[in-house]
N, C-alpha and C positions, 0 to 999 in steps of 0.2 A: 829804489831797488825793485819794486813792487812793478814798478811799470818796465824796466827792464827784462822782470821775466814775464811779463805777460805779452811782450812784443817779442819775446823768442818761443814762447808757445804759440804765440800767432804764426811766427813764420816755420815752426816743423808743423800745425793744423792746416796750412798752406800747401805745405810739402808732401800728403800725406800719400798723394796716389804717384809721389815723385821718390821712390823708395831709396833710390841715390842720391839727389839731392838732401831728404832728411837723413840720413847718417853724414852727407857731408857737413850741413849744417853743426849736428850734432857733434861732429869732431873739432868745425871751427869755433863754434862760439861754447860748446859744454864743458870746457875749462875753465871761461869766463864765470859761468852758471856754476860750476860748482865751485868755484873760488865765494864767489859774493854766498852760496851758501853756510860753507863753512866756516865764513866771516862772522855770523851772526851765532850768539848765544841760545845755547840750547830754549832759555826763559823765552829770547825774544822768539825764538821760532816757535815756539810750540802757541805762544800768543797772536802771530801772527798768520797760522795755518789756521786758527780760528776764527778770522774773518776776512781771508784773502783766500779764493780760489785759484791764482799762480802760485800764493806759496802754499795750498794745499796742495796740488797737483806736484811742485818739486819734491816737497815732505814724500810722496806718494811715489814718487821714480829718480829717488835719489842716487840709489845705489847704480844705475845709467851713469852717471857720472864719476864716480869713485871704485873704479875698475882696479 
């Protein structure tokens, strides 16, 4: 899962000066992104925000997702 979001922070860091393409992204694949978030247990994420900088960063712009 870790590399799954770190290959979708890759491609909206990609995206950044493409300000249409990063929200299209963001609509296609951030139901994915916040599905596998809210799969995981409160324990495991908060352990997991602690030494993964994807899932620091999701922890971090979560609420993007859960509109």
């Amino acid at each position: 899962m870790e590399a799954y979001l770190q290959a979708y922070y890759d491609l909206m860091d990609d995206c950044e000066q493409f300000p249409i393409w990063k929200r299209k992204l963001e609509e296609d694949l951030g139901g994915s992104v916040s599905f596998l978030g809210i799969m995981m247990g409160e324990v495991v994420r908060d352990d997991a925000v602690e030494v993964s900088p994807a899932y620091a960063r999701f922890d971090k712009e979560k609420q993007i997702y859960f509109k």
